[in-house]
N, CA, C and O of each residue as an XYZ file, in Angstrom:
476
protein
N     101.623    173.740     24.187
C     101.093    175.008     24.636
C     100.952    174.946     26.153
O     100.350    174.025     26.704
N     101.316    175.585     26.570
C     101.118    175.904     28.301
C      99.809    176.666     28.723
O      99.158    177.427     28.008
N      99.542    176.301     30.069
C      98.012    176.216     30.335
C      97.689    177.634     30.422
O      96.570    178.100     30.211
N      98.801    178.341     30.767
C      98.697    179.986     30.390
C      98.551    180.376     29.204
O      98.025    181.469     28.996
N      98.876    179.769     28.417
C      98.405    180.362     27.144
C      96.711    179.396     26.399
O      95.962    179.911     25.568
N      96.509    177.894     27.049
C      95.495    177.341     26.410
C      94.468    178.610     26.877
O      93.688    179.099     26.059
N      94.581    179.276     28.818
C      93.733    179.979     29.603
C      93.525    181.869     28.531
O      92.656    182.739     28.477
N      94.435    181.721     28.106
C      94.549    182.909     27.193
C      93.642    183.237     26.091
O      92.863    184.162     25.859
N      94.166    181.695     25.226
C      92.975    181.300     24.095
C      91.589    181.438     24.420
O      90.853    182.328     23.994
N      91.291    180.560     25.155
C      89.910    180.539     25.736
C      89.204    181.957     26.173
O      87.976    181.917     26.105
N      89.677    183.004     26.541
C      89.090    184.014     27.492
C      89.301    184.656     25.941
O      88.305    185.313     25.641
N      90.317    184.648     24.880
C      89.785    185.547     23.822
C      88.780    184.994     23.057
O      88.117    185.637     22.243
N      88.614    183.499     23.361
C      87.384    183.106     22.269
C      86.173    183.535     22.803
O      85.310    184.071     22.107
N      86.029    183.284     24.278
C      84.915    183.640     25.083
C      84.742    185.697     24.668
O      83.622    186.180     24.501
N      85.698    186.346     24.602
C      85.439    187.713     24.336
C      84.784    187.802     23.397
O      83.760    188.472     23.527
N      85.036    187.251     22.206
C      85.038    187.037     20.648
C      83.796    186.778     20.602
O      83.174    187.635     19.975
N      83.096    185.839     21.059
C      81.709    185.055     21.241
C      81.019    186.401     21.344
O      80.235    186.961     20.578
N      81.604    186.807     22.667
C      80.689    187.909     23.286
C      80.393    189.242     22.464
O      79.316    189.825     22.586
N      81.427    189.705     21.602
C      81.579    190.623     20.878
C      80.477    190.512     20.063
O      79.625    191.400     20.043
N      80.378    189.278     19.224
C      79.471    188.840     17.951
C      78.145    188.956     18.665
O      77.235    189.568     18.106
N      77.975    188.447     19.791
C      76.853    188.718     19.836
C      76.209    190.147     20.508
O      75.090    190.591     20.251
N      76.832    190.523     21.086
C      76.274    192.331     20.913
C      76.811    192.824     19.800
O      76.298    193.939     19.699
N      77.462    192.681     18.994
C      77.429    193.310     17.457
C      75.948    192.770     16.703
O      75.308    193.573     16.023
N      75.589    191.707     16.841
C      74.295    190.958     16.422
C      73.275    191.778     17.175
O      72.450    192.251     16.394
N      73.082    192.069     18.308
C      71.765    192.817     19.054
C      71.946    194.092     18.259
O      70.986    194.502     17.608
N      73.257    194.852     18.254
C      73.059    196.056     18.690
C      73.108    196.726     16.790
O      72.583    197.721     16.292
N      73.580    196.136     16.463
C      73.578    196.028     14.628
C      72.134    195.224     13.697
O      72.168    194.978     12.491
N      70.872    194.908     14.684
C      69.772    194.246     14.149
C      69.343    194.661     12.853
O      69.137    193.943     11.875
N      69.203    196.208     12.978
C      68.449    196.426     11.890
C      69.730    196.543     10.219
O      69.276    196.928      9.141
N      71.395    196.096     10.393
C      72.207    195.985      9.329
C      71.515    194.777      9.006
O      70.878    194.602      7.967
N      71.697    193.749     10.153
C      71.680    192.252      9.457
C      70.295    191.693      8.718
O      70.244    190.779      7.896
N      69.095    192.550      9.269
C      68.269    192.326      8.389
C      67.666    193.190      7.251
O      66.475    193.253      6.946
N      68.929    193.981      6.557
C      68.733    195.040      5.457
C      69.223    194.161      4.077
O      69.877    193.122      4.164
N      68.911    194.596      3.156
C      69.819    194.079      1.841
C      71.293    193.612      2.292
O      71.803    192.561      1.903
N      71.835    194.418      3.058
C      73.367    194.070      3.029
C      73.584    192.745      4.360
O      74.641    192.146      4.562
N      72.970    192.648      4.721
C      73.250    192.028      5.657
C      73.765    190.342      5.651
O      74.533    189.847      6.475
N      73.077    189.588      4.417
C      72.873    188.271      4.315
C      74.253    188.367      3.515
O      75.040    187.518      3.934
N      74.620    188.917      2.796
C      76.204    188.519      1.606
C      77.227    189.467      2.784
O      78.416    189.163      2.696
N      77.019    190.167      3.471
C      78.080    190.149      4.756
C      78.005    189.407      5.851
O      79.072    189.332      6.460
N      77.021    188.775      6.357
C      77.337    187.640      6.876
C      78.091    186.190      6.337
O      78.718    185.375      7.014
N      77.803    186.178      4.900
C      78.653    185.013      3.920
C      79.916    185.561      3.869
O      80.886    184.803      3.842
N      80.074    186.859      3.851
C      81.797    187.034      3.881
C      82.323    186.722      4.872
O      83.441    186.207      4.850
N      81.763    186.915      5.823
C      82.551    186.773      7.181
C      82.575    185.386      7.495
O      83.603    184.787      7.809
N      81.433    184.870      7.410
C      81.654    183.101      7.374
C      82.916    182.286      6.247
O      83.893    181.613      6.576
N      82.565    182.561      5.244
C      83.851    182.735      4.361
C      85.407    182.925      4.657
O      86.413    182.343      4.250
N      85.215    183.839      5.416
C      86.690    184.227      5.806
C      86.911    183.390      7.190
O      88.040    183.032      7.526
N      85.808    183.118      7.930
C      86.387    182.298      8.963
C      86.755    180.685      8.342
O      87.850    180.123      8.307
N      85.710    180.302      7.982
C      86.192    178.932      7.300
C      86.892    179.010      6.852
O      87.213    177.825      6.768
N      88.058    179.855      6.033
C      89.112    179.456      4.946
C      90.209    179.515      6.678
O      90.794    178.511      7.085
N      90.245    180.633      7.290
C      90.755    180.312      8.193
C      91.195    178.731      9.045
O      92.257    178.143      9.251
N      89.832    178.486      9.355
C      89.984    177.563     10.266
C      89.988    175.948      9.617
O      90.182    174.866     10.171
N      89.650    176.345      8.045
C      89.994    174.913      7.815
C      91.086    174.581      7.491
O      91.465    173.411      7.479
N      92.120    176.070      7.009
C      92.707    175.643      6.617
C      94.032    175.689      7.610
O      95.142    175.490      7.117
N      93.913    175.901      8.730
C      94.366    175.601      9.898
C      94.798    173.882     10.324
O      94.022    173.058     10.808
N      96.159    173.681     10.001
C      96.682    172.270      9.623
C      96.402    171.944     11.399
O      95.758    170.899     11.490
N      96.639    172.408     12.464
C      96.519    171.532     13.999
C      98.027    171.809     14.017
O      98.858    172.306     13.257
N      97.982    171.024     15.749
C      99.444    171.579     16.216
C     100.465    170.320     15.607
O     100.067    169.163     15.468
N     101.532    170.675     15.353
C     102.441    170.028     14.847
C     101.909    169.596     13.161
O     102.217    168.461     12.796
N     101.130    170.488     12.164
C     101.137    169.722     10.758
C     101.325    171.670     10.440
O     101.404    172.560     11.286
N     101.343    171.767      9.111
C     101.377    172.741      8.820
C     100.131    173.468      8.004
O      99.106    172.923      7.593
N     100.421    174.507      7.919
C      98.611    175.171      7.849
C      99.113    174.864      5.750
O     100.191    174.775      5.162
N      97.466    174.796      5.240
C      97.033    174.829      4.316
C      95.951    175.757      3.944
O      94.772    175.417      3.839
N      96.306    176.683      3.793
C      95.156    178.098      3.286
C      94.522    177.444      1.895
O      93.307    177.572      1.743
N      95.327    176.712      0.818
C      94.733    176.537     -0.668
C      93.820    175.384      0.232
O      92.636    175.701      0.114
N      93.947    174.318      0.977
C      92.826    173.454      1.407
C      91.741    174.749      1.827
O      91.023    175.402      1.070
N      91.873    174.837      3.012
C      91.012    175.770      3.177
C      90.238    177.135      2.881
O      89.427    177.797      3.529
N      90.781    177.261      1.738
C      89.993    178.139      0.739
C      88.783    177.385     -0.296
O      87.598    177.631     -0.522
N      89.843    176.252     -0.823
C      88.864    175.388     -1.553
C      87.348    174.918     -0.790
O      86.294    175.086     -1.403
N      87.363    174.417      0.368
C      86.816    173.656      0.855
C      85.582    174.550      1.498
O      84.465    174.039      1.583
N      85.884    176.247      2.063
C      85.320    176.905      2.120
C      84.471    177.698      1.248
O      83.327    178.108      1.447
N      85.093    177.814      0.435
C      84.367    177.881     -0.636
C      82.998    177.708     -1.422
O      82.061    178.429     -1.764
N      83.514    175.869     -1.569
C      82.592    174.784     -1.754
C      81.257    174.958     -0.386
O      80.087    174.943     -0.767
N      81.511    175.091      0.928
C      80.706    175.202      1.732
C      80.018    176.451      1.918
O      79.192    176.491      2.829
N      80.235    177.626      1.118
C      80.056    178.758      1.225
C      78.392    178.857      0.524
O      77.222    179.154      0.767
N      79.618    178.211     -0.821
C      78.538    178.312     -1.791
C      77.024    177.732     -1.742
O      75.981    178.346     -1.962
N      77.238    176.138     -1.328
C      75.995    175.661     -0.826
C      75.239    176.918      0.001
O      74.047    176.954     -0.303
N      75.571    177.814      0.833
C      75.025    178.004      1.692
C      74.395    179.423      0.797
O      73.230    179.787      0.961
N      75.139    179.982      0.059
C      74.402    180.975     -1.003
C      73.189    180.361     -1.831
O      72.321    181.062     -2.352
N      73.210    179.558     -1.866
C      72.702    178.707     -3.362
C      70.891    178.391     -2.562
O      69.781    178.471     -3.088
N      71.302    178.027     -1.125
C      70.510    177.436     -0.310
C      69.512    179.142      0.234
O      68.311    179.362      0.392
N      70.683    179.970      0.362
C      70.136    181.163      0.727
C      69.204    182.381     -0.884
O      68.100    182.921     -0.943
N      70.389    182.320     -1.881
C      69.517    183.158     -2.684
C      68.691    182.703     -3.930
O      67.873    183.410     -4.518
N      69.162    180.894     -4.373
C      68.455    180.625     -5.157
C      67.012    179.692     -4.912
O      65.993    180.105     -5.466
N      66.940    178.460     -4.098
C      66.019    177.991     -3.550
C      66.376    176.846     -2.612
O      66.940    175.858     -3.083
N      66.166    176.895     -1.678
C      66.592    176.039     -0.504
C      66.422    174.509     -0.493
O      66.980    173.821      0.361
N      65.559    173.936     -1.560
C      65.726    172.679     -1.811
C      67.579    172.109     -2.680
O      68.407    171.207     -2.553
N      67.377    173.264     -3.452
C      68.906    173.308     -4.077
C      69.825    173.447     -3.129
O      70.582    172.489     -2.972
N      69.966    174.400     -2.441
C      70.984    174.482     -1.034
C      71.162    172.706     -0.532
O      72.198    172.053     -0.412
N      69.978    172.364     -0.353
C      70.177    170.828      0.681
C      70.435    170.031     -0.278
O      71.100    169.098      0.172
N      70.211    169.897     -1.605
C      70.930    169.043     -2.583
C      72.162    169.286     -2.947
O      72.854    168.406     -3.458
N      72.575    170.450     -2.743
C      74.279    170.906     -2.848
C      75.141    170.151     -2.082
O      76.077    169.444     -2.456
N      74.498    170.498     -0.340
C      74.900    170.095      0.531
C      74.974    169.051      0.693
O      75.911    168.781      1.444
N      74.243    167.936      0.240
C      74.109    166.381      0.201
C      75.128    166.294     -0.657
O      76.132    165.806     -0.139
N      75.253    166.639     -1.967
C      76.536    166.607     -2.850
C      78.046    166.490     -2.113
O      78.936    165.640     -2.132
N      77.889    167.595     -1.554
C      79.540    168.013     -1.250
C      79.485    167.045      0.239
O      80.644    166.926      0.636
N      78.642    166.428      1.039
C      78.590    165.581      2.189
C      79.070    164.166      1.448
O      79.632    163.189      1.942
N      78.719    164.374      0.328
C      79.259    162.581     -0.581
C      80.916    162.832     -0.986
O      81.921    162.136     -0.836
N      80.647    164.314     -1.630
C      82.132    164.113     -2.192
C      83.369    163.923     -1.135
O      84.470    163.411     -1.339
N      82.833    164.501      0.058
C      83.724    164.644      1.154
C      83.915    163.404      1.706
O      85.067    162.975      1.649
N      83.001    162.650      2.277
C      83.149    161.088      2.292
C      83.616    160.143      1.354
O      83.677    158.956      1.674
N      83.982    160.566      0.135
C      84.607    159.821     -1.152
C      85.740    160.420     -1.156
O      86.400    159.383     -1.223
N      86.493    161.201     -1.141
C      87.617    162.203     -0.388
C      88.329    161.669      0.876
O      89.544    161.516      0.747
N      87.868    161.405      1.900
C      88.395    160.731      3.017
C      88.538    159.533      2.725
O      89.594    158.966      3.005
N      87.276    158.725      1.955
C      87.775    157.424      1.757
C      89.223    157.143      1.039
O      90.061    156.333      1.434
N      89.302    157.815      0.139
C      90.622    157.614     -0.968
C      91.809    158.325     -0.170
O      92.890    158.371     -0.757
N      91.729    158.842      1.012
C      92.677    160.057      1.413
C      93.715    158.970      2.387
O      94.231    159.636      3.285
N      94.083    157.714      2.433
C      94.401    156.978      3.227
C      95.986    156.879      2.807
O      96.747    156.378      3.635
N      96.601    157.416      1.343
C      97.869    157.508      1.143
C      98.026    156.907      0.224
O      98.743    157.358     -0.670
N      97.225    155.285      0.069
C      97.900    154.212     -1.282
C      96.978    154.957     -2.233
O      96.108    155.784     -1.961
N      97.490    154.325     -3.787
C      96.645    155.275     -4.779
C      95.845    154.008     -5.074
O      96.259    152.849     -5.093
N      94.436    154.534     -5.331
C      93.376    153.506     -5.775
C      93.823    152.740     -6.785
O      94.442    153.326     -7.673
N      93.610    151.155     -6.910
C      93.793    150.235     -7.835
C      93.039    150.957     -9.009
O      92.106    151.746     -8.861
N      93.709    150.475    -10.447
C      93.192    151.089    -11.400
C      91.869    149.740    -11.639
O      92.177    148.548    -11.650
N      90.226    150.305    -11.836
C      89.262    149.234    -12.112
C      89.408    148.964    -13.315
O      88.254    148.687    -13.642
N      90.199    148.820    -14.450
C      90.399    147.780    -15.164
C      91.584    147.280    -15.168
O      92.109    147.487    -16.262
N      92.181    146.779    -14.535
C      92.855    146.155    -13.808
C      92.312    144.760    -13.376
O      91.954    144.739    -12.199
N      92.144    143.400    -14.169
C      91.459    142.490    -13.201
C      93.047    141.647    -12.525
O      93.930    140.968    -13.047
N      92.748    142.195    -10.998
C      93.318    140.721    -10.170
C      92.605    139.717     -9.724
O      91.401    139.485     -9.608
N      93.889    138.997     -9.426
C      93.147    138.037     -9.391
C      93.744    136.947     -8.352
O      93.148    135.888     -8.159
């Protein structure tokens, strides 16, 4: 990418920033109505499937990763928001393990089968 276009990126993220947050001032009394909390999860929703599933430069994008994965993070954050927030942080501890058990195995060889004794 050329620095004209990294300078490009940047000044639309910086707009973008800016947008959200006078949509946030000037929209106060949406975000704290009934509708406000499950449209803020959509929109978080839709950015995460986006951006996770955004492979980087030179791999190719994965939307089914990043749907899944958003998802999974979504939900904690519903669970945490409409059912009881101790549950939210036990979700979240969940899916912080599975994800670290996920990377661990994600190295390419397939796990030895444990009954299997070598020796």
């Amino acid at each position: 990418m050329t620095k004209l276009a990294q300078f490009a990126l940047g000044c639309a993220i910086g707009v973008a920033f800016a947008a959200c947050a006078v949509v946030a001032v000037y929209f106060r009394p949406f975000w704290h109505s009934a509708w406000g909390m499950p449209t803020f999860l959509l929109i978080f929703w839709i950015v995460m499937t986006l951006t996770v599933g955004w492979g980087g430069r030179g791999r190719p994008h994965s939307f089914r990763f990043g749907l899944i994965v958003s998802t999974a993070i979504t939900s904690c954050f519903v669970a945490a928001v409409f059912i009881n927030k101790y549950v939210g942080i036990g979700l979240i501890c969940l899916l912080a393990y599975v994800a670290v058990k996920f990377l661990e195995n994600s190295n390419g060889e397939p796990d030895p089968d444990p009954g299997d004794k070598q020796s």
